[in-house]
PyMOL Python script that loads the backbone (N, CA, C, O; Angstrom):
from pymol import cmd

cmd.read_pdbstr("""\
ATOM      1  N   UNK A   1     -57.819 -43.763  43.577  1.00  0.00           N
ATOM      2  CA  UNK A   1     -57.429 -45.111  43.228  1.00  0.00           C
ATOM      3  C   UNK A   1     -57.035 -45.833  44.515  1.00  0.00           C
ATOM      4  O   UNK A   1     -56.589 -45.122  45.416  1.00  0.00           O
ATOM      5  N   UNK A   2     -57.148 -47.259  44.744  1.00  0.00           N
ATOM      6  CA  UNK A   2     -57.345 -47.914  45.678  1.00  0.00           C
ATOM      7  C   UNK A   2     -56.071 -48.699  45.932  1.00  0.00           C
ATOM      8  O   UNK A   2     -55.491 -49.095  44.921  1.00  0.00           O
ATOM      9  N   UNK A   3     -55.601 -48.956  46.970  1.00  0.00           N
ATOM     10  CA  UNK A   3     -54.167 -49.961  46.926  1.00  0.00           C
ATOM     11  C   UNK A   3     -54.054 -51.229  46.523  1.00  0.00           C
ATOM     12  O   UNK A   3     -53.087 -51.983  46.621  1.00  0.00           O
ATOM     13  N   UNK A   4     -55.216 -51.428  46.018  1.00  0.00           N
ATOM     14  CA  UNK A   4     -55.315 -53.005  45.509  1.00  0.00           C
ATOM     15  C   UNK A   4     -54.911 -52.741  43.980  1.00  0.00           C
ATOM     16  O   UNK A   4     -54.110 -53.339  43.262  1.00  0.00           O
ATOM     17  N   UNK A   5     -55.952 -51.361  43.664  1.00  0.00           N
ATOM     18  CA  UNK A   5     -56.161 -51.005  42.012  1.00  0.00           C
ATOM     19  C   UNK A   5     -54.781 -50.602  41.629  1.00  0.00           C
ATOM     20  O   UNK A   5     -54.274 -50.618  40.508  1.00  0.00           O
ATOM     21  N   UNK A   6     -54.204 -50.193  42.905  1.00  0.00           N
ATOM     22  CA  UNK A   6     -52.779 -49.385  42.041  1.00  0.00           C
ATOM     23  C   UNK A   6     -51.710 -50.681  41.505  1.00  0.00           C
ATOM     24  O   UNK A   6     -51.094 -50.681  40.439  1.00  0.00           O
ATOM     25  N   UNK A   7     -51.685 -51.686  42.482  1.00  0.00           N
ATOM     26  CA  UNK A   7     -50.835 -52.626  42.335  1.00  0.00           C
ATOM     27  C   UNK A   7     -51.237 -53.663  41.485  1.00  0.00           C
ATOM     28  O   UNK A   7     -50.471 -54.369  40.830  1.00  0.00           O
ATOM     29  N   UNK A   8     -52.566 -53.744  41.515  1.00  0.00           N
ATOM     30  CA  UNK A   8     -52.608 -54.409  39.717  1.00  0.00           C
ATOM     31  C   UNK A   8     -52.572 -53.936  38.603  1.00  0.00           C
ATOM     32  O   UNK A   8     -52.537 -54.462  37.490  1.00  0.00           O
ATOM     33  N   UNK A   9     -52.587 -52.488  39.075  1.00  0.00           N
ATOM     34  CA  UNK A   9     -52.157 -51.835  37.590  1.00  0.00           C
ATOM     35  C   UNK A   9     -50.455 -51.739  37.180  1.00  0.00           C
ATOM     36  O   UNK A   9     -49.955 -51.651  36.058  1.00  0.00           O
ATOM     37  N   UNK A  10     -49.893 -51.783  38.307  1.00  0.00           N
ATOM     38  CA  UNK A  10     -48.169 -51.204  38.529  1.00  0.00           C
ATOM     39  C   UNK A  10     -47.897 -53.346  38.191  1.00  0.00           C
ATOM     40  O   UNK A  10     -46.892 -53.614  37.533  1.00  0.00           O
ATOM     41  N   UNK A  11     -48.471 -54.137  38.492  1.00  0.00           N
ATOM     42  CA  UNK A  11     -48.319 -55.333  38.390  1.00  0.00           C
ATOM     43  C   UNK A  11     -48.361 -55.877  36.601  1.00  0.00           C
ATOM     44  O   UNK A  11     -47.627 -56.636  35.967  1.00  0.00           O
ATOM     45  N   UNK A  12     -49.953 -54.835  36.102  1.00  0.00           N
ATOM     46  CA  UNK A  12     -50.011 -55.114  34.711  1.00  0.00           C
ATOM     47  C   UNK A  12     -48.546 -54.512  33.656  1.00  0.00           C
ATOM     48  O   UNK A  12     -47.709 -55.036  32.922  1.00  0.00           O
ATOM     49  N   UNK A  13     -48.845 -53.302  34.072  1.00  0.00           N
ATOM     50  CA  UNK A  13     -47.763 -52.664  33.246  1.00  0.00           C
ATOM     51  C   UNK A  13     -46.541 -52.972  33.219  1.00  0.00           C
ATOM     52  O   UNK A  13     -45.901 -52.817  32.179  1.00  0.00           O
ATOM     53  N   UNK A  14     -45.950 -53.483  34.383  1.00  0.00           N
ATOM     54  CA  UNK A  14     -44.551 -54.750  34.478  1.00  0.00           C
ATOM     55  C   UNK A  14     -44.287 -55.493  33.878  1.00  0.00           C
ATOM     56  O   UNK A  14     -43.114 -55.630  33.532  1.00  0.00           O
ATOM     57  N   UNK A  15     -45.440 -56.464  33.405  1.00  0.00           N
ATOM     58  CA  UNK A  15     -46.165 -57.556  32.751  1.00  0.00           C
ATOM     59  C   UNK A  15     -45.693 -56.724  31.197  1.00  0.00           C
ATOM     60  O   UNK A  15     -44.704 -57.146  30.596  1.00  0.00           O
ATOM     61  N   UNK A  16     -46.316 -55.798  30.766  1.00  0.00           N
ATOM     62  CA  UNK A  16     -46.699 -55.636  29.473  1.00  0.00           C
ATOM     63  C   UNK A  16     -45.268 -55.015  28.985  1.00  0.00           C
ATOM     64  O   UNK A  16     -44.873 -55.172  27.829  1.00  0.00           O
ATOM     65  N   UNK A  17     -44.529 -54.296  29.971  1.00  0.00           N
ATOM     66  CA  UNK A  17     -43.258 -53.837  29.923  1.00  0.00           C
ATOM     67  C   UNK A  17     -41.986 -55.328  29.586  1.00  0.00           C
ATOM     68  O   UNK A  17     -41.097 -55.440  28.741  1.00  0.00           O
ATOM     69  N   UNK A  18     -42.408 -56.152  30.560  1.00  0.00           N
ATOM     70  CA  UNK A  18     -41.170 -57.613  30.077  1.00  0.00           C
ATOM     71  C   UNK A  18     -42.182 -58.038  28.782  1.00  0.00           C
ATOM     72  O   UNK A  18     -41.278 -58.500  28.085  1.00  0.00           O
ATOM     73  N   UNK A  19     -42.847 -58.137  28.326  1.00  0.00           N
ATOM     74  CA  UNK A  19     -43.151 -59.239  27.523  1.00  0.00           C
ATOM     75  C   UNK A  19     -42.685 -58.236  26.177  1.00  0.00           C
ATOM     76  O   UNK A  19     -41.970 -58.793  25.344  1.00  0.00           O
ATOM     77  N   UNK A  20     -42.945 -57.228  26.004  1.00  0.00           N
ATOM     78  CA  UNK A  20     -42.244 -56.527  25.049  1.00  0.00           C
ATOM     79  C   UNK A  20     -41.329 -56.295  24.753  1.00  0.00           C
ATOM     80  O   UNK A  20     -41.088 -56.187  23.551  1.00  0.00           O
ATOM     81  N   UNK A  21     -40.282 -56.087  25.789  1.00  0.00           N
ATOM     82  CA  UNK A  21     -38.731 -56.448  26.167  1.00  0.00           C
ATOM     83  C   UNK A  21     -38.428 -57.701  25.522  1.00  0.00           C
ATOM     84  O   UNK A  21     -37.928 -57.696  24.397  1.00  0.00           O
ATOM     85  N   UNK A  22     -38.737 -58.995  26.257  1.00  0.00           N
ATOM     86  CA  UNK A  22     -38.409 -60.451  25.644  1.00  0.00           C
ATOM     87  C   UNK A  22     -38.802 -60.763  24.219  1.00  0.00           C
ATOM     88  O   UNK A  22     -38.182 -61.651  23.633  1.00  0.00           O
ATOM     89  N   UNK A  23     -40.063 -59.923  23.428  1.00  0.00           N
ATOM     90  CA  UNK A  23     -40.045 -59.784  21.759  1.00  0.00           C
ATOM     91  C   UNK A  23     -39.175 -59.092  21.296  1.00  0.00           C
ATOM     92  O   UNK A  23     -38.555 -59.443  20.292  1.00  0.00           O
ATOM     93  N   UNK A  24     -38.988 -58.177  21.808  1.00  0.00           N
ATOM     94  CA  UNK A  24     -37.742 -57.277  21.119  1.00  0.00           C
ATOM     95  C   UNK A  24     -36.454 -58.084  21.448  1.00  0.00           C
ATOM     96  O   UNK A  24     -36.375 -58.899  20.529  1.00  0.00           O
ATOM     97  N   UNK A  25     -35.581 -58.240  22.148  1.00  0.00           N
ATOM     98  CA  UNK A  25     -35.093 -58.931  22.387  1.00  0.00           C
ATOM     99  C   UNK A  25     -35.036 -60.265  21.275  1.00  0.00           C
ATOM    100  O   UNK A  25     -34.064 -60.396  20.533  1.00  0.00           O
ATOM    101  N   UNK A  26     -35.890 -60.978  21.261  1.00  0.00           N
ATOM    102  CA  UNK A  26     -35.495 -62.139  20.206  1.00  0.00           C
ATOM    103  C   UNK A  26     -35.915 -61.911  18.959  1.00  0.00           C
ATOM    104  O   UNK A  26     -35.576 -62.690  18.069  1.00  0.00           O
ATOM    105  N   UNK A  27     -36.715 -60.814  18.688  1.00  0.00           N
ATOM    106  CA  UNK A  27     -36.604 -60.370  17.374  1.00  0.00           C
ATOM    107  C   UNK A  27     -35.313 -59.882  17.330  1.00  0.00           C
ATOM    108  O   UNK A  27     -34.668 -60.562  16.532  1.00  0.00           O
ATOM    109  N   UNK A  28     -34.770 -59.169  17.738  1.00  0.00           N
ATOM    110  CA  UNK A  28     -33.398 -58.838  17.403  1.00  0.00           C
ATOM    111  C   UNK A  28     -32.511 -59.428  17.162  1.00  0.00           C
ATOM    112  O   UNK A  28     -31.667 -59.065  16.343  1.00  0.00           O
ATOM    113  N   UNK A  29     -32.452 -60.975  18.106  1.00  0.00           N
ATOM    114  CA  UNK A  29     -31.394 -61.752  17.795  1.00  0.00           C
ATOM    115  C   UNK A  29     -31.604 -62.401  16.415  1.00  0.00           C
ATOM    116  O   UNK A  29     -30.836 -62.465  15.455  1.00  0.00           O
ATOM    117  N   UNK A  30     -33.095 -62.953  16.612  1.00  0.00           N
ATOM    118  CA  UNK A  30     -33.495 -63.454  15.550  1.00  0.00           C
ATOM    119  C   UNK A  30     -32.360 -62.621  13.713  1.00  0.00           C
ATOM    120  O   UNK A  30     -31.757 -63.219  12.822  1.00  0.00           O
ATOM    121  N   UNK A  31     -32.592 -61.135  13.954  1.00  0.00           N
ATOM    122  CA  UNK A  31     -32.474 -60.328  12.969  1.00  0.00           C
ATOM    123  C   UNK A  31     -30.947 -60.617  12.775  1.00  0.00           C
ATOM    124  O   UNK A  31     -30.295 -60.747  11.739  1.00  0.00           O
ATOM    125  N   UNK A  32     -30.642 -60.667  13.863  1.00  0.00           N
ATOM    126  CA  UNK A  32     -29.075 -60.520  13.624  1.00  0.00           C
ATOM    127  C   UNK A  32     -28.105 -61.973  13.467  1.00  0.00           C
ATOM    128  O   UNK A  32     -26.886 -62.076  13.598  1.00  0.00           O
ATOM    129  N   UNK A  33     -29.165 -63.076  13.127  1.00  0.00           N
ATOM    130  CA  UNK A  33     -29.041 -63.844  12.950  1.00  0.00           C
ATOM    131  C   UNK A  33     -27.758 -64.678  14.023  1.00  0.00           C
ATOM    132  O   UNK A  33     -26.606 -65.045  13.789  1.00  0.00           O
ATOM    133  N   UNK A  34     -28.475 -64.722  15.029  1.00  0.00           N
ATOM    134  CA  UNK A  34     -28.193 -65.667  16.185  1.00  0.00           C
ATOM    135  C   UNK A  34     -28.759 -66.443  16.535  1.00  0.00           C
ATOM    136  O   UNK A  34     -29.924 -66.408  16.136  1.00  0.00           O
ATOM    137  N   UNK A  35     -28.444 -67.453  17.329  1.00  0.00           N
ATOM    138  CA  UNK A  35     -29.322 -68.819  17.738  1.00  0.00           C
ATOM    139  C   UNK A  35     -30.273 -68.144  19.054  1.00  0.00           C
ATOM    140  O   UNK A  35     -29.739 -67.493  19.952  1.00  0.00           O
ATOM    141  N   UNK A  36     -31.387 -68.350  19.013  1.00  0.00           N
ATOM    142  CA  UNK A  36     -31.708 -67.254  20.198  1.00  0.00           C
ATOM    143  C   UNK A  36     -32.382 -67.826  20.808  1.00  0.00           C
ATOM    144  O   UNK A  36     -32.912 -68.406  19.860  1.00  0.00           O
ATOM    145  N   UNK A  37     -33.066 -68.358  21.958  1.00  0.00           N
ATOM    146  CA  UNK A  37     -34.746 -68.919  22.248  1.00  0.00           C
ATOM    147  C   UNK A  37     -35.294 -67.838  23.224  1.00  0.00           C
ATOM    148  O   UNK A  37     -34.851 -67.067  24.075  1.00  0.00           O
ATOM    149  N   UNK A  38     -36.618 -68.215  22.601  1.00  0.00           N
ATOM    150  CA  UNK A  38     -37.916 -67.384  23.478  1.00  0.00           C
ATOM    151  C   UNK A  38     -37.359 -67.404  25.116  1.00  0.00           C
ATOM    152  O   UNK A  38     -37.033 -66.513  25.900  1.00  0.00           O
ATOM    153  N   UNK A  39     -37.415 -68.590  25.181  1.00  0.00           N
ATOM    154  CA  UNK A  39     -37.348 -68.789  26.694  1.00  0.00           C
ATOM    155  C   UNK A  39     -36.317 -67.518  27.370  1.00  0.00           C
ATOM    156  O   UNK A  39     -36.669 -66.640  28.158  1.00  0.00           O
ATOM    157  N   UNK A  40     -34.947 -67.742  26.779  1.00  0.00           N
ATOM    158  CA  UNK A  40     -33.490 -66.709  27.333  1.00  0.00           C
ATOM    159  C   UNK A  40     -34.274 -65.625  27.409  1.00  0.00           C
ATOM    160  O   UNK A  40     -34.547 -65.179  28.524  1.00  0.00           O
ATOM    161  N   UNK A  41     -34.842 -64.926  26.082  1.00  0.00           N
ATOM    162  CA  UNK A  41     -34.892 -63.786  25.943  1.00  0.00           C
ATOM    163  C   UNK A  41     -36.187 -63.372  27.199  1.00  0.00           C
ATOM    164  O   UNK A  41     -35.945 -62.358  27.854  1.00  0.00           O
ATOM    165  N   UNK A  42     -37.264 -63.987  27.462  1.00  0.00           N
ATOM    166  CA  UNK A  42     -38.395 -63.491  28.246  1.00  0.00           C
ATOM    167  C   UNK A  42     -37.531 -64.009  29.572  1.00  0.00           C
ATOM    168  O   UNK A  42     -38.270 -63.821  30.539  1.00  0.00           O
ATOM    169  N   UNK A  43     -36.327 -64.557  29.995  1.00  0.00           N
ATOM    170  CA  UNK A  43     -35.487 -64.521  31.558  1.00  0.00           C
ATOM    171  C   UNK A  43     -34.490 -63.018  31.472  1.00  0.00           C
ATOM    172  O   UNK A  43     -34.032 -62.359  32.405  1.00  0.00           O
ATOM    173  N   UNK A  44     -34.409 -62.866  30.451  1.00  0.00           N
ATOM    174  CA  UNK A  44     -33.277 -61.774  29.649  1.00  0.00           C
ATOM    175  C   UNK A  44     -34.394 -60.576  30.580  1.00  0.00           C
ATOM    176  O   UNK A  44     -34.245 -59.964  31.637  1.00  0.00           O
ATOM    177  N   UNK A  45     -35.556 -60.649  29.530  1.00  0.00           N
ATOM    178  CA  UNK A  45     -36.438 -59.359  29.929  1.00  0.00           C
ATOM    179  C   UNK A  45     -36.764 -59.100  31.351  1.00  0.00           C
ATOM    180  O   UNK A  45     -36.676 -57.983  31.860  1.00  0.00           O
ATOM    181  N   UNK A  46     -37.179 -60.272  32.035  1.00  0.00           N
ATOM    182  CA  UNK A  46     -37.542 -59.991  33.204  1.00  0.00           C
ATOM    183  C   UNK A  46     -36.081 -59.174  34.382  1.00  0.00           C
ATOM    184  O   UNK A  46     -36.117 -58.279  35.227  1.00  0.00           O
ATOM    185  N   UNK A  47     -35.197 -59.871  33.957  1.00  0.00           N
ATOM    186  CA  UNK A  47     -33.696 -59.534  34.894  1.00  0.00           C
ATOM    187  C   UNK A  47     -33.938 -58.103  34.668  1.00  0.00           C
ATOM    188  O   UNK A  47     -34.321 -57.368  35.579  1.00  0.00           O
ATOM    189  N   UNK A  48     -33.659 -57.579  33.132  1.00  0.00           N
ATOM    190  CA  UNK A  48     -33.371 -56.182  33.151  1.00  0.00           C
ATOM    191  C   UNK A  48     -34.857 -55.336  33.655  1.00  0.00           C
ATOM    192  O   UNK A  48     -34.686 -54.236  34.179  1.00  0.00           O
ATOM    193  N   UNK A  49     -36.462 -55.908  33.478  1.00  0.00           N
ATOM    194  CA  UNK A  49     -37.013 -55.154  33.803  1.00  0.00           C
ATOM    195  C   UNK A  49     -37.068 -54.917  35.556  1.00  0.00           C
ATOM    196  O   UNK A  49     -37.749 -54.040  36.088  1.00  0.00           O
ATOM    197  N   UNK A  50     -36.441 -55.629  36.091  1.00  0.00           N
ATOM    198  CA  UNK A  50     -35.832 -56.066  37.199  1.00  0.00           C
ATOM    199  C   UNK A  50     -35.457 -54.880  38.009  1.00  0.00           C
ATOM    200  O   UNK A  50     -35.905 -54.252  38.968  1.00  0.00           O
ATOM    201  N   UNK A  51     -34.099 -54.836  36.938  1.00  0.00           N
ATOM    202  CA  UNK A  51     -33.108 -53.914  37.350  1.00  0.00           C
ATOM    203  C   UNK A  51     -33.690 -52.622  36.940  1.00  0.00           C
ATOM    204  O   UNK A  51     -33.451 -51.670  37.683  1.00  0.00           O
ATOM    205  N   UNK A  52     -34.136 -52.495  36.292  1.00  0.00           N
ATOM    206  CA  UNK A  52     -34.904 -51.209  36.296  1.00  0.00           C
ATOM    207  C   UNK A  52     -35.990 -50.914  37.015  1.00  0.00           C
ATOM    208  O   UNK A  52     -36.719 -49.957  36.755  1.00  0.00           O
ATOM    209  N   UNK A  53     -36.145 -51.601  37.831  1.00  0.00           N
ATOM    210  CA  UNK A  53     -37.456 -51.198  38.799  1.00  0.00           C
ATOM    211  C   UNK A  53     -36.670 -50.894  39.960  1.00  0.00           C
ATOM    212  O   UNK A  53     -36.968 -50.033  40.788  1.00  0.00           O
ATOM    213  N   UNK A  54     -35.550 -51.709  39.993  1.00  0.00           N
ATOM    214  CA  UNK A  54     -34.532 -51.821  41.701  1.00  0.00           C
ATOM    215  C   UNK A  54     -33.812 -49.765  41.005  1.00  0.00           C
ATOM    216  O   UNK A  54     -33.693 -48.784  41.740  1.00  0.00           O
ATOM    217  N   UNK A  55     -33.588 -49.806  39.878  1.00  0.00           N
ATOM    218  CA  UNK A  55     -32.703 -48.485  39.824  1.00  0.00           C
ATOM    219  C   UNK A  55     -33.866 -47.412  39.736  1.00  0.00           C
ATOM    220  O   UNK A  55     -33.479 -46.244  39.709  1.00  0.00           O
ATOM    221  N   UNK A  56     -34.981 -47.591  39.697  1.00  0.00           N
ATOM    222  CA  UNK A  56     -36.317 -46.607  39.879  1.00  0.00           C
ATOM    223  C   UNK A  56     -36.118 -46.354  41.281  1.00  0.00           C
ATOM    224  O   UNK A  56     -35.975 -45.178  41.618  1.00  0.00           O
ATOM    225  N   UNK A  57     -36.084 -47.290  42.187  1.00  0.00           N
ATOM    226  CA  UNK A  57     -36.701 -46.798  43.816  1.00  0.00           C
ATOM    227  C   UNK A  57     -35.239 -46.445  44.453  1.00  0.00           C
ATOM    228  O   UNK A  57     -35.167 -45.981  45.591  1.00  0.00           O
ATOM    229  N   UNK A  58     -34.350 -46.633  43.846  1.00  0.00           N
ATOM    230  CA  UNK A  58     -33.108 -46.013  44.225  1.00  0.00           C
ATOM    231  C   UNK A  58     -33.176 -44.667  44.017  1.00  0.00           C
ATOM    232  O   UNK A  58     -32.988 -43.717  44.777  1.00  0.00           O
ATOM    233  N   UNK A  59     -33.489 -44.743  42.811  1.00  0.00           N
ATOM    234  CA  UNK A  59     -33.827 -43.175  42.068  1.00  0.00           C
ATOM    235  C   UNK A  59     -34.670 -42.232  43.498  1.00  0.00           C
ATOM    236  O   UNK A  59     -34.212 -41.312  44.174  1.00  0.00           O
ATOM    237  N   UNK A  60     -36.057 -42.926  43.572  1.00  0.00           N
ATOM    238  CA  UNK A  60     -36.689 -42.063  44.455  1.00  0.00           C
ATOM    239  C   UNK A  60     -36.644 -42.037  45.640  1.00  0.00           C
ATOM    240  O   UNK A  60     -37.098 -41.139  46.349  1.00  0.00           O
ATOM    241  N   UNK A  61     -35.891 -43.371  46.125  1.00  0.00           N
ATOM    242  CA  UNK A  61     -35.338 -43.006  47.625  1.00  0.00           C
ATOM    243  C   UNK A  61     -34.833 -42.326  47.506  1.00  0.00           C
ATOM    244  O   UNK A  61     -35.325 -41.546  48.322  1.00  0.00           O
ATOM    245  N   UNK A  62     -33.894 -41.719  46.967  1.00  0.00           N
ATOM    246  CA  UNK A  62     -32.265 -41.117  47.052  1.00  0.00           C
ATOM    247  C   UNK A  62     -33.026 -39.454  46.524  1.00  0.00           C
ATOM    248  O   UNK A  62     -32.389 -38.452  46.845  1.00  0.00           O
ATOM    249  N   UNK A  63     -33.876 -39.334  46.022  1.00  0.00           N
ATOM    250  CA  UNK A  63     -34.958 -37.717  45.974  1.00  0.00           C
ATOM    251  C   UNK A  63     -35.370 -37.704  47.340  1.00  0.00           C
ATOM    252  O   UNK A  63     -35.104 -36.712  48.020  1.00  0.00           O
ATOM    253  N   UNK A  64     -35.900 -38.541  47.768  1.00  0.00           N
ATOM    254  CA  UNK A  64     -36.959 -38.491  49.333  1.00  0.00           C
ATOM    255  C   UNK A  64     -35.984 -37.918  50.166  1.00  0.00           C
ATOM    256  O   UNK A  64     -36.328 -36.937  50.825  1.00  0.00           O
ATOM    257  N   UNK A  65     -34.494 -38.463  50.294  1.00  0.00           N
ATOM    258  CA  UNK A  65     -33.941 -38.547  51.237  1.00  0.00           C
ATOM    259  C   UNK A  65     -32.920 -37.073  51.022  1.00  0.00           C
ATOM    260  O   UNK A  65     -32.432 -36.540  52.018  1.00  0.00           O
ATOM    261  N   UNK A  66     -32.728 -36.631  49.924  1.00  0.00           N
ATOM    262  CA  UNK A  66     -32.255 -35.475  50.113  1.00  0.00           C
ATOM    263  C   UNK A  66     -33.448 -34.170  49.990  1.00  0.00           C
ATOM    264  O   UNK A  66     -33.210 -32.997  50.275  1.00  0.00           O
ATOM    265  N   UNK A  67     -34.895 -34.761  49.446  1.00  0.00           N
ATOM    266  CA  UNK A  67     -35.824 -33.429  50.229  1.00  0.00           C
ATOM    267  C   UNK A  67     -35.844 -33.265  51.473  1.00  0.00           C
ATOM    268  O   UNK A  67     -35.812 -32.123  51.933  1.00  0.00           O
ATOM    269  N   UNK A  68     -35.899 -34.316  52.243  1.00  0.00           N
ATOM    270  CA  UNK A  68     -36.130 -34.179  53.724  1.00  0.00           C
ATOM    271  C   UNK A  68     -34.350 -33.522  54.272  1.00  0.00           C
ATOM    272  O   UNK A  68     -34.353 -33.183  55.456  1.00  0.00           O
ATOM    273  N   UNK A  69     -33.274 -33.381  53.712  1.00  0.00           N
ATOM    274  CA  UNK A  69     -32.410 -33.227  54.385  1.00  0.00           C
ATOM    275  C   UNK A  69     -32.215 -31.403  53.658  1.00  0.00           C
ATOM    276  O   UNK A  69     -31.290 -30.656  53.980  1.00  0.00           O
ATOM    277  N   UNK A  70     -33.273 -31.058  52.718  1.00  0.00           N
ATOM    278  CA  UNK A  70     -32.957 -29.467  52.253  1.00  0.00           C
ATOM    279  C   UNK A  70     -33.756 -28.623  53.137  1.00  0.00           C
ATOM    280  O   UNK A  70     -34.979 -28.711  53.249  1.00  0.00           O
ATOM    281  N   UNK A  71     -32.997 -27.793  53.763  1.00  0.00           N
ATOM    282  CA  UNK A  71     -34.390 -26.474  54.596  1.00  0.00           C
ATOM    283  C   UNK A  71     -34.679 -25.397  53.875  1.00  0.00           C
ATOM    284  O   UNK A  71     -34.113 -24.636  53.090  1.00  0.00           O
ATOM    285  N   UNK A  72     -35.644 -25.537  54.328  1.00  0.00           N
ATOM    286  CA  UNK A  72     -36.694 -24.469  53.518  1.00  0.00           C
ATOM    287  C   UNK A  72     -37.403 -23.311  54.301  1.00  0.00           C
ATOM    288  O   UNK A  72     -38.162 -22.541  53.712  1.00  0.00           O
TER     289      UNK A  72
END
""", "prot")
cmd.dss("prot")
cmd.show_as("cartoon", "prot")
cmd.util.cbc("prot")
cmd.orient("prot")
């Protein structure tokens, strides 16, 4: 796979990851009978899918950086 192919795929699945987030999300409010709009909820989704991408590469920096510091 190619570095163009990977990042429109890692680009799509981001994509398909918030927009499902921001339905769930206002279906829920919707359910729970709150005033809700599309709009909040797909700024809602993007923040947290956000933060979950920033707490992913934390994740794997913080592996990288203690393989390289274990001897073997």
């Amino acid at each position: 796979m190619t570095g163009r192919t990977r990042v429109w795929r890692h680009a799509g699945s981001l994509t398909a990851w918030w927009l499902l987030l921001a339905l769930v999300l206002w279906v829920l409010g919707r359910a729970a009978d709150q005033d809700v709009s599309l709009p909040g909820c797909v700024v809602s989704g993007a923040f947290l899918v956000g933060l979950g991408e920033v707490g992913d590469w934390l994740r794997r920096r913080r592996r990288a950086h203690r393989a390289r510091r274990t001897p073997r």
